[in-house]
C-alpha positions as CSV (number, residue, x, y, z in Angstrom):
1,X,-71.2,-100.8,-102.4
2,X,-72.2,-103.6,-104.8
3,X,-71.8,-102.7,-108.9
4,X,-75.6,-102.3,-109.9
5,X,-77.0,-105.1,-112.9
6,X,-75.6,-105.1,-115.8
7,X,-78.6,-103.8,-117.4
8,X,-79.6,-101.2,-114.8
9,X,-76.1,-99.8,-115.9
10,X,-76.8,-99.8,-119.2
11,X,-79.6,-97.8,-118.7
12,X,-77.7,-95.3,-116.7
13,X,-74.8,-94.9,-119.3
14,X,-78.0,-94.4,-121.8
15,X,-79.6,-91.4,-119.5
16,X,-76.0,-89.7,-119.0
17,X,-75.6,-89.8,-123.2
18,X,-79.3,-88.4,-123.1
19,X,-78.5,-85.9,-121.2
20,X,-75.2,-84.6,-122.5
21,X,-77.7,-83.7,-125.6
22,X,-76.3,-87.5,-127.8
23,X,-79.4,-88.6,-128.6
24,X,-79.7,-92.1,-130.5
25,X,-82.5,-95.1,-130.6
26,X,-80.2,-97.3,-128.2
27,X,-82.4,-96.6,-125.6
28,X,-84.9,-98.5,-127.4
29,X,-83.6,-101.5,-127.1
30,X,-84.2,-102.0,-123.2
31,X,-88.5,-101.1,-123.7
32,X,-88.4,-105.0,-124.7
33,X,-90.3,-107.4,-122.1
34,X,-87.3,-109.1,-122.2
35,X,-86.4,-106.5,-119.6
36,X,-87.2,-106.2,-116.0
37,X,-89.5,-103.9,-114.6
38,X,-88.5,-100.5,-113.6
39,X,-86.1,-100.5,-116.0
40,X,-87.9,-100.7,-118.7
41,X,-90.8,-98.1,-117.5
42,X,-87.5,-95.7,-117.0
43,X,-86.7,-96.5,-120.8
44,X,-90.0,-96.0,-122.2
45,X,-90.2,-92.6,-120.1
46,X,-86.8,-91.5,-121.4
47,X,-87.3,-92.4,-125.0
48,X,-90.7,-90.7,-125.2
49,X,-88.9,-87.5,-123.2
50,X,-86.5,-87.4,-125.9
51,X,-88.6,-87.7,-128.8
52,X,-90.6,-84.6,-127.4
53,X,-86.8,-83.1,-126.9
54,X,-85.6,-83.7,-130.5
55,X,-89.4,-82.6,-131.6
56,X,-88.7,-79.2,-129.6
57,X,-85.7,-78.8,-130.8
58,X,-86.2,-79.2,-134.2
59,X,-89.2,-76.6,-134.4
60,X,-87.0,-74.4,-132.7
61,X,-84.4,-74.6,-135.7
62,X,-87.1,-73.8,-138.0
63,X,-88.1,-70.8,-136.2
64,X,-84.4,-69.6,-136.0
65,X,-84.1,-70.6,-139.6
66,X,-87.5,-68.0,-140.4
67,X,-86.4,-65.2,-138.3
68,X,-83.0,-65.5,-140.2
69,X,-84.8,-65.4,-143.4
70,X,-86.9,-62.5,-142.1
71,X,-84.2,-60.5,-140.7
72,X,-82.5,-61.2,-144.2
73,X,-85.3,-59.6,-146.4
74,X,-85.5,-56.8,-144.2
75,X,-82.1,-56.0,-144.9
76,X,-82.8,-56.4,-148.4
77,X,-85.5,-54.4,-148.1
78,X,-84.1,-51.8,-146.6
79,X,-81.0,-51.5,-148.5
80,X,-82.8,-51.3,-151.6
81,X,-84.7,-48.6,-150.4
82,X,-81.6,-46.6,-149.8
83,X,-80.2,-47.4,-152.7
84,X,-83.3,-46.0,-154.4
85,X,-82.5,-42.7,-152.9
86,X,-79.3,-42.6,-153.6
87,X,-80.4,-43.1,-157.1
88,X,-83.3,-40.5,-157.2
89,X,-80.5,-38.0,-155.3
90,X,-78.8,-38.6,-158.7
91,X,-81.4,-37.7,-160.6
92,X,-81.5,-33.9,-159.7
93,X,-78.2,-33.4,-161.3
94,X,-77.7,-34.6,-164.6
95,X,-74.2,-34.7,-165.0
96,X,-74.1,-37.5,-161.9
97,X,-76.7,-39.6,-163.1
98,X,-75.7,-43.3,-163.3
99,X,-72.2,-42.1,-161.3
100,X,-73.1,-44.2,-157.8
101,X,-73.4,-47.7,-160.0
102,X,-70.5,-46.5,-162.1
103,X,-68.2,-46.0,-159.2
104,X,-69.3,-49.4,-157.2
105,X,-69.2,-51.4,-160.3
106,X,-65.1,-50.1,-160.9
107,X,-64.8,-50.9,-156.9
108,X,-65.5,-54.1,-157.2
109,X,-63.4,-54.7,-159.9
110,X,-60.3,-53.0,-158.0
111,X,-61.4,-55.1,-155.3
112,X,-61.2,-58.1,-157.0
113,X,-57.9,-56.9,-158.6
114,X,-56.1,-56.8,-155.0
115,X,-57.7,-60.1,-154.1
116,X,-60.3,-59.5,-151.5
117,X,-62.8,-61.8,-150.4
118,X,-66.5,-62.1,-151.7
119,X,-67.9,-60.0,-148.6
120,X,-65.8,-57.3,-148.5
121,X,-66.0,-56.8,-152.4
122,X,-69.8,-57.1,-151.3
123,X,-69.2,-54.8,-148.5
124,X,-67.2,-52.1,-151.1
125,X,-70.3,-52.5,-154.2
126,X,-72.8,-51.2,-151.5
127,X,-70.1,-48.1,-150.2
128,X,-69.8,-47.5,-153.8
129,X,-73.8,-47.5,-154.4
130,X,-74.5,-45.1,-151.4
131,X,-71.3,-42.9,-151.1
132,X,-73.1,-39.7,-151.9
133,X,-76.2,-40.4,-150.6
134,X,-75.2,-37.5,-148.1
135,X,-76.0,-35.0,-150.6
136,X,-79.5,-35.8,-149.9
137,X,-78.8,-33.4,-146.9
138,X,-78.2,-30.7,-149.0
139,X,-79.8,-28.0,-150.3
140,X,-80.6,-27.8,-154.1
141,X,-77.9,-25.3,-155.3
142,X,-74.9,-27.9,-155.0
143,X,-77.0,-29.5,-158.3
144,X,-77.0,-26.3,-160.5
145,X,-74.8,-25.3,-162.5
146,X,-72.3,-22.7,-160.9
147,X,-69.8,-22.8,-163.7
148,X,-66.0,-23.5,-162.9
149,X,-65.9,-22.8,-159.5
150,X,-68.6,-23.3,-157.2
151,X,-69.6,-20.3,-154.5
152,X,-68.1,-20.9,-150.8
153,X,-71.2,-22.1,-149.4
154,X,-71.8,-24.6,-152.2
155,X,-68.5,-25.9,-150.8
156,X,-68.8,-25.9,-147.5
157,X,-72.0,-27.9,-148.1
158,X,-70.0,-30.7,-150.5
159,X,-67.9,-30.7,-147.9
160,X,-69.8,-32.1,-145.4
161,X,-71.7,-34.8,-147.4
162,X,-69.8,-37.9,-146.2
163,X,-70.7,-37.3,-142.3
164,X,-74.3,-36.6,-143.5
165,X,-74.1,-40.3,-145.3
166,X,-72.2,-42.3,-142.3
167,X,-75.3,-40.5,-139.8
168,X,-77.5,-41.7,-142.0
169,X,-76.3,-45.0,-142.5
170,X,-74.7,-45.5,-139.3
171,X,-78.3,-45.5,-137.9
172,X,-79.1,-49.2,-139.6
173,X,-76.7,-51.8,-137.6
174,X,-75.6,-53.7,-140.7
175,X,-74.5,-50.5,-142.3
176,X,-72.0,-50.0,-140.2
177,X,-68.7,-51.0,-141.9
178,X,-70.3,-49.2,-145.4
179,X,-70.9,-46.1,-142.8
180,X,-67.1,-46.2,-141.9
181,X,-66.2,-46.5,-145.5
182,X,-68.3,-43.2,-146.8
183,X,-67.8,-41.1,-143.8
184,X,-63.5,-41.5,-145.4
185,X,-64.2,-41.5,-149.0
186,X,-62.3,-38.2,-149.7
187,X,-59.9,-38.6,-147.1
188,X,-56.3,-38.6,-148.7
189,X,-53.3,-40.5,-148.4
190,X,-51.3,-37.0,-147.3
191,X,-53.8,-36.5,-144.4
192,X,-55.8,-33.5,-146.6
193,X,-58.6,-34.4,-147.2
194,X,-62.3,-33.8,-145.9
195,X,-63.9,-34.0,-143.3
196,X,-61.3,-35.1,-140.7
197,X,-58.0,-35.0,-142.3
198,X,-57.5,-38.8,-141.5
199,X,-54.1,-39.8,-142.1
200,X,-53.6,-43.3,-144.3
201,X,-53.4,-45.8,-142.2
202,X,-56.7,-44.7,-140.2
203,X,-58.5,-44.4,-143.7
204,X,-60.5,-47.9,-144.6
205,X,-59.4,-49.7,-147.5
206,X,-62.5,-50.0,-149.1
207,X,-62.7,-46.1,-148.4
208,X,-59.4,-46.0,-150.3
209,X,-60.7,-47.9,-153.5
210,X,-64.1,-45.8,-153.4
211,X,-61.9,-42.8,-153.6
212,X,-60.3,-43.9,-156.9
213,X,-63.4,-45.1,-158.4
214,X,-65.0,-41.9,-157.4
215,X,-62.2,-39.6,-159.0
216,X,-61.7,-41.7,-162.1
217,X,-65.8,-41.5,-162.9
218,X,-65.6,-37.8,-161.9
219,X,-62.3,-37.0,-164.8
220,X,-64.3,-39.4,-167.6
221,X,-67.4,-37.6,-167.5
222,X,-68.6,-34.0,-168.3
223,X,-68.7,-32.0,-165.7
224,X,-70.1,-28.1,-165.1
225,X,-66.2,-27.6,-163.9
226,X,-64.9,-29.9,-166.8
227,X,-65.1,-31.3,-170.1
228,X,-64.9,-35.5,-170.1
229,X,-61.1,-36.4,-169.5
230,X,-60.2,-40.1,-171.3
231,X,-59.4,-43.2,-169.5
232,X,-55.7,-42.6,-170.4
233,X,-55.7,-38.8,-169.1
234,X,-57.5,-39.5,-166.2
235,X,-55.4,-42.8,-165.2
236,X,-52.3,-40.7,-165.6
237,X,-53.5,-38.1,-163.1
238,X,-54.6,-41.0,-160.8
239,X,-50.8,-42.3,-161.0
240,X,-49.3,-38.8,-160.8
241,X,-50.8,-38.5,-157.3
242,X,-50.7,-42.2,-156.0
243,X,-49.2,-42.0,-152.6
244,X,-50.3,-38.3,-151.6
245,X,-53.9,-38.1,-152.8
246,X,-55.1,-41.9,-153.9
247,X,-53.7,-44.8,-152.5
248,X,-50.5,-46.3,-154.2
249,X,-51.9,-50.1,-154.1
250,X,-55.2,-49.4,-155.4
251,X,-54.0,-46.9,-158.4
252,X,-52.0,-49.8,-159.4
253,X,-54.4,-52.4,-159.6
254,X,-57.0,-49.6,-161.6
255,X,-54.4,-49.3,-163.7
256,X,-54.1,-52.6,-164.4
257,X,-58.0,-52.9,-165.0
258,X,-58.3,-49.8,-167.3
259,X,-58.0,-51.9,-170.4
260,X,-60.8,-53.8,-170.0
261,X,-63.1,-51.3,-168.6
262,X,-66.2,-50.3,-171.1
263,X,-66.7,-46.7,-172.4
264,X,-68.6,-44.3,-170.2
């Protein structure tokens, strides 16, 4: 079988680069009357096909780039809202208030301390922001005052706030990793703590560093069970149960943070 012209290949080299998606204006060059019918009906055709591809295409990108922006506002949206209730949840009890942006501001810093990257420090802020908001399941008399010892069924309802916070969470699909982190935040190193008895190495990391964050806010502040610990007296409680109760690696990088941390 004869090789076709020289131009008629051309053309046909152009069409296969077309349709393997490489567009470019080299097609162009054969719409010239300097080329011989079809050929150059074939190249007008394809270069008007692909303008109209490239035109599609490009709308297309914008409407992927809206709907990202949309679904990114929602999120937004959404997690502020939940953050807001976390934050009126605080409100009923005033010796919590301000405790949620307390503990994810120190968990970020302990994040940053061990080195993590941007979204997971991202990822442990938000846990920290939302790690009670499972209290908004119970009832009103875990926020009063029962002295130094609260009544069994106060307890049992403390208890089961971080499942009521990962069902809550786990609902909204980019919640899920902060849902896995609250549903563990008073898990313990040892295996007992609440509400599965995870042992360590099934217990999140950013679980782990909520846990300190959480404890270290609960010793420095008054509380109906306790008088305001320092930073010193609390760190040395975190240390003297780093390994059982707290995680080792993130009591030591606290530790190392406690210096520059501002007064409660």
């Amino acid at each position: 079988m004869p090789e076709p012209p020289a131009t008629l290949q051309r053309l046909l080299n152009l069409i296969d680069q077309v349709a393997a998606g490489n567009y470019s204006d080299d097609i162009m060059a054969l719409t010239t009357d300097d080329t011989p019918e079809p050929i150059k009906s074939i190249a007008e055709a394809m270069g008007m096909m692909m303008v109209k591809v490239e035109a599609r295409e490009y709308r297309l990108e914008m409407l992927v780039e809206e709907l990202r922006q949309l679904n990114e506002q929602i999120r937004l949206n959404t997690l502020q809202t939940v953050a807001a209730m976390a934050q009126a949840l605080e409100a009923r009890d005033a010796y919590t208030r301000g405790h949620a942006e307390r503990v994810a501001a120190i968990a970020a810093r302990i994040g940053q301390e061990m080195g993590l990257d941007e979204q997971t420090i991202e990822l442990v802020r938000t846990a920290g922001i939302l790690h009670d908001i499972g209290k908004i399941g119970c009832s009103d008399r875990i926020f009063q005052d029962h002295g130094p010892k609260n009544p069994p069924e106060v307890v049992k309802e403390i208890l089961g706030h971080p499942g009521v916070g990962a069902d809550i969470l786990k609902r909204l699909d980019f919640l899920q990793e902060v849902s896995a982190i609250i549903v563990a935040h008073h898990e313990r190193i040892d295996g007992k703590g609440y509400p599965h008895r995870l042992p360590a190495e099934q217990i999140p990391l950013g679980a782990r560093i909520i846990a300190v964050a959480d404890g270290f806010d609960a010793m420095t502040t008054d509380r109906p069970y306790q008088k305001a610990m320092s930073p010193a007296q609390a760190l040395e409680i975190l240390q003297q149960h780093a390994g059982t109760k707290w995680d080792a690696d993130c009591v030591a990088a606290f530790a190392r943070l406690v210096p520059t941390l501002e007064p409660v």
